[in-house]
C-alpha positions in Angstrom: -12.0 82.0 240.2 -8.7 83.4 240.0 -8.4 83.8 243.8 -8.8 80.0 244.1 -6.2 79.3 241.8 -4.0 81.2 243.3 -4.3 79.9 247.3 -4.5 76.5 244.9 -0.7 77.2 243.3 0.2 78.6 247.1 -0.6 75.6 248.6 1.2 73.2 245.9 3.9 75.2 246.8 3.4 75.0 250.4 2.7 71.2 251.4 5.9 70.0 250.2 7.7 72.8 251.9 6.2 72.0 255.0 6.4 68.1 254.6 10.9 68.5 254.3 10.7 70.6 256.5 8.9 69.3 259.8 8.4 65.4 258.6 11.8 63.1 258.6 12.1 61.5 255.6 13.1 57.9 255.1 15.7 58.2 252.8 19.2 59.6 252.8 19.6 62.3 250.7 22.0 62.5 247.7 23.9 65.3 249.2 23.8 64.4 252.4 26.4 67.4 253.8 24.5 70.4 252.3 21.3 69.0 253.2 22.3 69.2 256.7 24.0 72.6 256.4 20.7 73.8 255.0 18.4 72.4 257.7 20.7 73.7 260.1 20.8 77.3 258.9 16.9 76.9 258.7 16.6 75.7 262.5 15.4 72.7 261.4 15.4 69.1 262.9 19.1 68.0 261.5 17.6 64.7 259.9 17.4 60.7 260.9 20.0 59.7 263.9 20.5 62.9 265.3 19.5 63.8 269.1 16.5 66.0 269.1 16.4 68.8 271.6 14.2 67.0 274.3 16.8 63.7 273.6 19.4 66.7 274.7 17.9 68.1 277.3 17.3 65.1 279.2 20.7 63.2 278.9 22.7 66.8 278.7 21.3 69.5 279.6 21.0 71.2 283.5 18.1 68.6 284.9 20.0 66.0 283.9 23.3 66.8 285.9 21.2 67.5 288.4 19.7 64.1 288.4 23.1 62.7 288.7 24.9 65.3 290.8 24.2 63.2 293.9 26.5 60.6 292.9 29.3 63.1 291.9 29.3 65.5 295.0 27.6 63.7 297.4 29.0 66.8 299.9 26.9 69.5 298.2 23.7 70.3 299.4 20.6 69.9 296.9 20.3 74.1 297.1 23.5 74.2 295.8 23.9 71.7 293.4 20.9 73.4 292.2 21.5 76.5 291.9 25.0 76.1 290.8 25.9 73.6 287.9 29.7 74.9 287.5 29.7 73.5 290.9 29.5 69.8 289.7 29.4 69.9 286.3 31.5 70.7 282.9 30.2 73.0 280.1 30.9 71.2 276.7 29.5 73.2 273.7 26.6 74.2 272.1 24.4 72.0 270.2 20.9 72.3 268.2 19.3 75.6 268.8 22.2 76.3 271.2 21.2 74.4 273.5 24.1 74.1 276.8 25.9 70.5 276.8 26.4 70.1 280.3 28.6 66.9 281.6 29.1 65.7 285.3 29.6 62.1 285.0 32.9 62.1 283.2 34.6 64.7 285.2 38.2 65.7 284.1 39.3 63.0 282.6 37.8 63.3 278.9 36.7 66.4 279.3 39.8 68.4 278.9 40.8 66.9 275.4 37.1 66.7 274.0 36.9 70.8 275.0 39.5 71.7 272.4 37.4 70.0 270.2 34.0 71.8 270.5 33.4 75.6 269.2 32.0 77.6 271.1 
């Protein structure tokens, strides 16, 4: 009896862990800054309105410069824009999980201010 009230208390405990942790929730939270520092620090999803790591990877991250490298070097042969990202493409920062912000469509003209800006 006593084991079943404790996997009982362990998963009252448990659920609502899981449900912050993995669900969104539809509400802003009261304090919305250390809510977000926590999550963070917990590698979890940031919250509502933030890019998840597939919406990342597929408008920043190496495929998706490749996608567009075509446009930007046209000179480059696939090989090498392949194999070579620095050759077409600016490294931005890090983002969730640390996943590589990579830019080719702006080139040097934003990039240069917006780098200060970005810790690495």
């Amino acid at each position: 009896m006593t084991e079943y009230a404790l996997i009982l208390m362990g998963l009252i405990v448990t659920i609502p862990l899981a449900r912050w942790a993995f669900l969104p929730a539809r509400y802003l939270p009261g304090n919305r800054a250390r809510t977000l520092r926590l999550r963070l620090f917990l590698r979890l999803h940031p919250g509502k309105g933030f890019a998840t790591v597939f919406g990342l990877h597929w408008r920043w991250g190496r495929l998706a410069v490749l996608r567009r490298s075509h446009r930007i070097r046209p000179s480059l042969p696939l090989w090498v824009r392949a194999l070579s990202p620095s050759a077409h493409s600016v490294f931005l920062g890090r983002a969730h999980w640390r996943h590589g912000l990579l830019s080719g469509t702006l080139g040097a003209h934003v990039v240069p201010g917006f780098r200060h800006c970005v810790s690495r």
